[in-house]
C-alpha positions in Angstrom: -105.3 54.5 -4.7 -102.7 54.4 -7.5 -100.2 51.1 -7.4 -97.0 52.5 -8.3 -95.1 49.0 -9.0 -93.3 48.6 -11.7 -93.4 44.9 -12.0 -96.9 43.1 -11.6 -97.6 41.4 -8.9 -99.7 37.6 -9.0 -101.7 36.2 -6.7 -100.8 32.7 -6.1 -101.0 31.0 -2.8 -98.6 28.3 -2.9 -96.6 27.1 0.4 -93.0 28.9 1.2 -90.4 27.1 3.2 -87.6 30.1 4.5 -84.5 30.2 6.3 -82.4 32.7 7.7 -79.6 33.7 10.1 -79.9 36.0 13.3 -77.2 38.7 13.7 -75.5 35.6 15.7 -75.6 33.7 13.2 -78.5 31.5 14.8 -80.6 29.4 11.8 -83.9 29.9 11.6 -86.7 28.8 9.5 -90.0 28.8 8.8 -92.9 27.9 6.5 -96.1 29.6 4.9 -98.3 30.7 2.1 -97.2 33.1 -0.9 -99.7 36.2 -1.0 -98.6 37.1 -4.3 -95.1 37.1 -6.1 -93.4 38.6 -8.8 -89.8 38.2 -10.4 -89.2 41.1 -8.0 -90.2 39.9 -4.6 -92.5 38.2 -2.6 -94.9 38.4 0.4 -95.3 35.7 2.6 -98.5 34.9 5.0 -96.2 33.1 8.3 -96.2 33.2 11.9 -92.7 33.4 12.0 -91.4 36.3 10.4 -87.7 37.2 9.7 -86.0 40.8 11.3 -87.0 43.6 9.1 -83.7 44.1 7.0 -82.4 40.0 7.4 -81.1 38.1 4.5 -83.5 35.6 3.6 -83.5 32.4 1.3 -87.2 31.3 0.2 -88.0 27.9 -1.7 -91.4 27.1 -3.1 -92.7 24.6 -5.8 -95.2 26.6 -8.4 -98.4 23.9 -9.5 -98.6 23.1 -13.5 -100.5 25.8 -15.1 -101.4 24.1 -18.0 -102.4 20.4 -19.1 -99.1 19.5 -20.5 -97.1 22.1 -18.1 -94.3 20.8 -15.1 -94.2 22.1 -12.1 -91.5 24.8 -11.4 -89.3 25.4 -8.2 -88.3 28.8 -7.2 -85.1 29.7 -5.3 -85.2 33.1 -4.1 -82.6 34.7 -2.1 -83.5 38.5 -0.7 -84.4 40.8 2.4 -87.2 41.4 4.6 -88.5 44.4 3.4 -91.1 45.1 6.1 -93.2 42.6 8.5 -97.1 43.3 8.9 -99.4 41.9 11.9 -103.1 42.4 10.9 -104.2 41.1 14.3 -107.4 39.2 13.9 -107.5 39.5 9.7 -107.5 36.0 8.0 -104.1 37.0 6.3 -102.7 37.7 10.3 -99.2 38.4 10.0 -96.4 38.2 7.5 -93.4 39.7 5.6 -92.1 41.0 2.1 -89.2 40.2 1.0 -87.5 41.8 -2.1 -85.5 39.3 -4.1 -81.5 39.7 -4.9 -81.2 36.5 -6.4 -83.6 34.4 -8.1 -82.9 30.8 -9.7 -86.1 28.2 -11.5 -86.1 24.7 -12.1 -88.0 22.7 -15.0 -89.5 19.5 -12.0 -89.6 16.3 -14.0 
């Protein structure tokens, strides 16, 4: 099958903490694992997925990928693309989420 992304995407499981807002303005949030990213979007392993089509905020801390690197946090704001439930798979269920907004920080 032929990937038809424009943007690469990168494996890099690294933990996600999200937030969001039901339709009555309820907070939610949850926490998991990052599939893969790219400066596009993001899909996130979770048991507690957002609404397909809900505003999202994601936060996550990227590890030092060098010897003499920092460690970088990522502020994404986007929406829930689509949700996915893979039953008994070890990934199980989680969403992707294309990004709108998307700020880094430089971690001392």
């Amino acid at each position: 099958m032929k990937e038809n992304r424009a943007v690469e995407r990168c494996p890099l499981p690294v933990h996600v903490f999200f937030r969001w807002r039901d339709a009555r303005g309820k907070r939610h949030w949850g926490t998991g694992t990052a599939r893969e990213l790219s400066c596009e979007g993001i899909f996130v392993i979770s048991v507690n997925c957002p609404p397909v089509m809900t505003q999202v905020r994601l936060d996550l801390s990227l590890p030092p990928l060098g010897d003499h690197a920092r460690r970088i946090r990522i502020e994404s704001q986007g929406r829930v693309l689509r949700v996915e439930n893979r039953g008994n798979a070890p990934e199980g269920q989680g969403f992707a989420a294309l990004n709108e907004t998307l700020r880094l920080w430089d971690l001392v």
